[in-house]
C-alpha positions as CSV (number, residue, x, y, z in Angstrom):
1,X,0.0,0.0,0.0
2,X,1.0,3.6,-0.1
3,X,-0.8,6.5,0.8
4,X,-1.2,9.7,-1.5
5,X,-1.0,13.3,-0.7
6,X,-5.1,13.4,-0.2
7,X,-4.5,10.7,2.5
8,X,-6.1,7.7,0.8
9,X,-4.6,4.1,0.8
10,X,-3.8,2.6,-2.7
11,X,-2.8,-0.6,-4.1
12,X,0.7,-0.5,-5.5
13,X,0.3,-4.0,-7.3
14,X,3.1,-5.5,-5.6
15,X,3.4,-8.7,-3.6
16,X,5.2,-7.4,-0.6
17,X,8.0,-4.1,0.1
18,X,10.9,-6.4,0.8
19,X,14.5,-5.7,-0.3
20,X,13.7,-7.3,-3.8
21,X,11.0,-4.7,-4.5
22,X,13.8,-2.0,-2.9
23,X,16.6,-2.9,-4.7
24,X,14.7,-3.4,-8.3
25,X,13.3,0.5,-8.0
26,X,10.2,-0.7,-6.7
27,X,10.0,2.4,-4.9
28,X,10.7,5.0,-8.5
29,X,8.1,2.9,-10.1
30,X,5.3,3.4,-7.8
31,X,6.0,6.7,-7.6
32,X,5.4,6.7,-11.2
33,X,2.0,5.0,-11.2
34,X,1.1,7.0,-8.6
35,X,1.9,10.0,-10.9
36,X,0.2,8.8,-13.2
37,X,-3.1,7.9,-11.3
38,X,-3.0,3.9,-11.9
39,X,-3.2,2.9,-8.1
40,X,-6.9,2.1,-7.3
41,X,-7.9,3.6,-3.5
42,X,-8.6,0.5,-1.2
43,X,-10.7,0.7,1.6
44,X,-9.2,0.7,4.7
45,X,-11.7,-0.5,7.1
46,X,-10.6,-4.0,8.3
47,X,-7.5,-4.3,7.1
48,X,-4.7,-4.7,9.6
49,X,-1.7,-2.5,8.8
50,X,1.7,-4.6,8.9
51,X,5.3,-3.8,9.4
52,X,6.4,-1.5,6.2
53,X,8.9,-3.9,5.0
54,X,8.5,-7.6,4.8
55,X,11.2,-10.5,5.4
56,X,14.1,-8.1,6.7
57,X,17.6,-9.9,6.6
58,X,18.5,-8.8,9.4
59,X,17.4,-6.4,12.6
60,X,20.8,-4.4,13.8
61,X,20.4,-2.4,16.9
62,X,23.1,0.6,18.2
63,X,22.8,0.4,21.9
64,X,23.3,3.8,24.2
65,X,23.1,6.4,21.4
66,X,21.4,8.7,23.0
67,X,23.9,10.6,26.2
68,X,20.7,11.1,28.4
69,X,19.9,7.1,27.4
70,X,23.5,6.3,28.4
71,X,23.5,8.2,31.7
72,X,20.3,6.7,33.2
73,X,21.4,3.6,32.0
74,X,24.6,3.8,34.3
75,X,27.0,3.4,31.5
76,X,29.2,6.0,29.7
77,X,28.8,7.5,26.7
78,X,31.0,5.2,24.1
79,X,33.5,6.2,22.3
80,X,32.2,3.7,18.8
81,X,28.9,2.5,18.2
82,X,27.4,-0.3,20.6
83,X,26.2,-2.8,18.1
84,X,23.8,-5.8,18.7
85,X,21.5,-7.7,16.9
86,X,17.5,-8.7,17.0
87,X,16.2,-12.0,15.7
88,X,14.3,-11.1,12.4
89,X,11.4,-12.5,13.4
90,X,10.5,-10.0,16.4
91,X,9.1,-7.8,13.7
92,X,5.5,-7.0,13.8
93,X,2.8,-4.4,12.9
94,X,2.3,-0.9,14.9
95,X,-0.9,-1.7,16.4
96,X,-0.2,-5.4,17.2
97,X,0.0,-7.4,20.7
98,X,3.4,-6.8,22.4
99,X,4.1,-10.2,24.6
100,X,5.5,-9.9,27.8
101,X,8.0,-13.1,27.8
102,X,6.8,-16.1,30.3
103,X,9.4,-15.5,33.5
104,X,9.9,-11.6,32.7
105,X,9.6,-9.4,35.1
106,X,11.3,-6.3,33.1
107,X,9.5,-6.2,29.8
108,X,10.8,-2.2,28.7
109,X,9.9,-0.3,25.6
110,X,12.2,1.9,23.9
111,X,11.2,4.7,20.6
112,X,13.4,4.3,18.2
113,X,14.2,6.1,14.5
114,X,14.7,2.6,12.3
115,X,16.4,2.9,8.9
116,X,15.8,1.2,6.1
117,X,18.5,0.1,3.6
118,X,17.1,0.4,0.0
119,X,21.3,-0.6,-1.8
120,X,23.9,-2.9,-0.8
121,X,26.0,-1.3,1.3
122,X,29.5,-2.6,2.0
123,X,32.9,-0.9,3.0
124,X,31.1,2.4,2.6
125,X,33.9,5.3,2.7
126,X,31.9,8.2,3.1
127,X,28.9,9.8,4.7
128,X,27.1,10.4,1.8
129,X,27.8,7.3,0.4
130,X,26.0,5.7,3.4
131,X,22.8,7.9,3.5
132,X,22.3,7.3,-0.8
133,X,22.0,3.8,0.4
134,X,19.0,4.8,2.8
135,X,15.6,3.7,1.7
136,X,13.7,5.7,4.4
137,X,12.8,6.0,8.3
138,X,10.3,4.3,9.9
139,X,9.2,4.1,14.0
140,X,10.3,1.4,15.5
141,X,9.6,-0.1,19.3
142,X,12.8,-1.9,20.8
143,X,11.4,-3.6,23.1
144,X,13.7,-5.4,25.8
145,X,13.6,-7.5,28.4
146,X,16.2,-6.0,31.3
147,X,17.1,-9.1,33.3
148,X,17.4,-11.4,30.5
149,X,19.3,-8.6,28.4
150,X,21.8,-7.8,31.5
151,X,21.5,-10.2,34.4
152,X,21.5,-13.4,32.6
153,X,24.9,-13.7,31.4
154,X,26.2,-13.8,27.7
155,X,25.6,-11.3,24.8
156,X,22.1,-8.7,24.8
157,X,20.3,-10.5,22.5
158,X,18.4,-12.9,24.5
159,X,17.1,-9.9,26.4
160,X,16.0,-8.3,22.4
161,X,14.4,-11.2,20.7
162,X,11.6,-12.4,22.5
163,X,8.6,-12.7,20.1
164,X,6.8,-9.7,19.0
165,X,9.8,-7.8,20.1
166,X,9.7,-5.1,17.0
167,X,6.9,-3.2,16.5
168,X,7.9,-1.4,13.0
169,X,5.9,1.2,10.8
170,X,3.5,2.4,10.3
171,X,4.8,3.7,7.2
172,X,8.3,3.4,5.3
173,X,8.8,7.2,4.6
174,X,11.5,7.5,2.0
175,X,14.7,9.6,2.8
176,X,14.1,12.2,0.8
177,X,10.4,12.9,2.0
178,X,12.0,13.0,5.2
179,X,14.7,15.5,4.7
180,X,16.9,15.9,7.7
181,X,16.7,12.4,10.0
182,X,18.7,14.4,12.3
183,X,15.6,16.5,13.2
184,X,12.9,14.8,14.6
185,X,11.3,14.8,17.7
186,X,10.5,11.2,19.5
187,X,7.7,10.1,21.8
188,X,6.4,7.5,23.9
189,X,3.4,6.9,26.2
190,X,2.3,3.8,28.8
191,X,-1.0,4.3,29.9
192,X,-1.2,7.9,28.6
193,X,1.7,8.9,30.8
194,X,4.9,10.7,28.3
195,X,8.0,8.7,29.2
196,X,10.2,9.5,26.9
197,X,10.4,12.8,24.6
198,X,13.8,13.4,22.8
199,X,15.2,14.2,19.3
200,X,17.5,12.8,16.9
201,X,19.7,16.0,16.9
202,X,21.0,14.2,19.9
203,X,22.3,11.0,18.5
204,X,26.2,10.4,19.6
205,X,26.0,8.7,16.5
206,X,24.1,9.7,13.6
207,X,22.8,8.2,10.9
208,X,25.2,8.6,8.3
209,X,27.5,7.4,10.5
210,X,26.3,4.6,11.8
211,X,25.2,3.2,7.9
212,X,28.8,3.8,6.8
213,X,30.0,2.5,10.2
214,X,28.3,-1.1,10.0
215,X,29.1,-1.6,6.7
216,X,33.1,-2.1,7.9
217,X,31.3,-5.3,9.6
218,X,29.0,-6.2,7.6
219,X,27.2,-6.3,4.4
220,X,23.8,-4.7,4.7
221,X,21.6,-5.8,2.0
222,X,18.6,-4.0,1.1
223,X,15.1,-4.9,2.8
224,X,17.7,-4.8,6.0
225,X,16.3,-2.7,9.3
226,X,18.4,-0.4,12.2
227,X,17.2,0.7,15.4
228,X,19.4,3.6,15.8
229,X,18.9,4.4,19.6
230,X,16.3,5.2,22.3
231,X,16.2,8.3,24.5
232,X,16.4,8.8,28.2
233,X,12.6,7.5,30.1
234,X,12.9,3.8,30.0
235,X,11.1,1.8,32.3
236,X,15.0,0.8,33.7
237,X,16.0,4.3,34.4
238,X,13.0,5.9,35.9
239,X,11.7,5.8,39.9
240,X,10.4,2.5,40.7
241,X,11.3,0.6,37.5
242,X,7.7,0.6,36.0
243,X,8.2,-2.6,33.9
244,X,5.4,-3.4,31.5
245,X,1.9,-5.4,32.3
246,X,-0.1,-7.4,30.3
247,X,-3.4,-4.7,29.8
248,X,-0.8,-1.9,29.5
249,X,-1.0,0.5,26.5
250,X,2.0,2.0,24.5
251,X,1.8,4.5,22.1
252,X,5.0,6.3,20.4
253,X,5.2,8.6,17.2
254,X,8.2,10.0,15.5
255,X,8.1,13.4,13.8
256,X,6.7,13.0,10.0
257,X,6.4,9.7,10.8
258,X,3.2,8.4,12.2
259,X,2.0,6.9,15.3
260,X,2.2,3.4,16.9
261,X,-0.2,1.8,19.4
262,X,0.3,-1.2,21.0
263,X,-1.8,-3.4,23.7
264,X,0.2,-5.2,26.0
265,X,-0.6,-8.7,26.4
266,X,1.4,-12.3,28.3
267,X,2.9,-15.2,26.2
């Protein structure tokens, strides 16, 4: 689907947005029919809205990017990019059920700006080589799990890929609808209550660098997803430690974005 500038859904007349449709122009071409006024509006009562991209390759997450996150985490600011990973399959849509983890007691949420890779990206030498292979930003929900992340020995994935774990979308907005990525204001609410209210202008890392900065690593492939960082108001840093509950509500937005919602519910 993709909406249009009147606000009305329309069928592109493609299977899925996966890194096939991303790195065949999938993105110039319906741009084009769209243009052209080929895309029929669909009606969006009872549909459910899905992640923005289908079948990522991979989920990679930078860790304490934010100095406020860092601070009320306990940890200092780093001097090169935490990296970890998320299982691929801890993707879901905006609005679905986030599962609390049988045995958690820490369930967190964390707002996130997510890239999207829309070129192979490998051994990238410059900045602006790494944002032309940007596809576009979407909102994405880190969730974590605190004691199986920190207190249960090993690496921080265990505590990142518990189902349902990735919350992504609701749209795909490409990079250069967005504009600056370094300029957008993040939110997050439990129960109604704001949590967390930041902006990317205060990355340590930004994006540009951390694109060029993984692909020394790795190969990022297109279709591939980043969670570039939370800010300070995680459950782990504030008074009391409120955790998340089955029956809680989370809703986050970034800037230009759109808006997630979530219902918390038990595994």
């Amino acid at each position: 689907m993709v909406l249009d500038e009147a606000g009305n859904l329309r069928d592109i007349g493609e299977p899925d947005i996966d890194g096939a449709f991303l790195a065949s122009g999938g993105v110039a071409r319906v741009r084009a029919a769209l243009d052209r006024g080929d895309l029929p509006i669909v009606a969006e009562e009872g549909l459910r809205v899905g992640a923005p991209v289908a079948r990522p390759g991979k989920i990679v997450c930078i860790g304490l990017n934010y100095r406020d996150h860092a601070a009320e985490s306990g940890a200092e600011p780093p001097a090169e990019p935490v990296v970890f990973m998320k299982a691929a399959d801890t993707m879901v849509g905006p609005y679905d059920e986030v599962l609390v983890p049988r045995n958690s007691v820490k369930t967190d949420y964390e707002v996130e700006l997510a890239i999207v890779i829309g070129k192979r990206a490998r051994y990238l030498e410059s900045r602006e080589e790494a944002l032309e292979a940007v596809a576009g930003y979407a909102v994405a929900n880190d969730v974590s799990e605190r004691e199986f992340q920190l207190e249960r020995g090993g690496q921080w994935d265990k505590g990142k890929s518990c189902e349902t774990f990735n919350p992504l979308g609701p749209w795909l907005v490409t990079a250069d609808e967005v504009g600056d990525p370094q300029s957008l204001s993040l939110r997050l609410w439990v129960n109604g209550e704001l949590r967390q209210d930041g902006d990317t202008k205060n990355m340590i890392f930004d994006v540009a660098e951390i694109v060029r900065y993984l692909s020394q690593f790795m190969v990022l492939e297109p279709g591939d997803v980043i969670n570039t960082g939370t800010p300070a108001g995680v459950a782990m840093g504030m008074p009391g430690q409120p955790y998340l509950r089955a029956g809680d509500v989370v809703e986050l937005e970034i800037e230009g974005l759109g808006r997630q919602r979530q219902t918390v519910g038990q595994a």
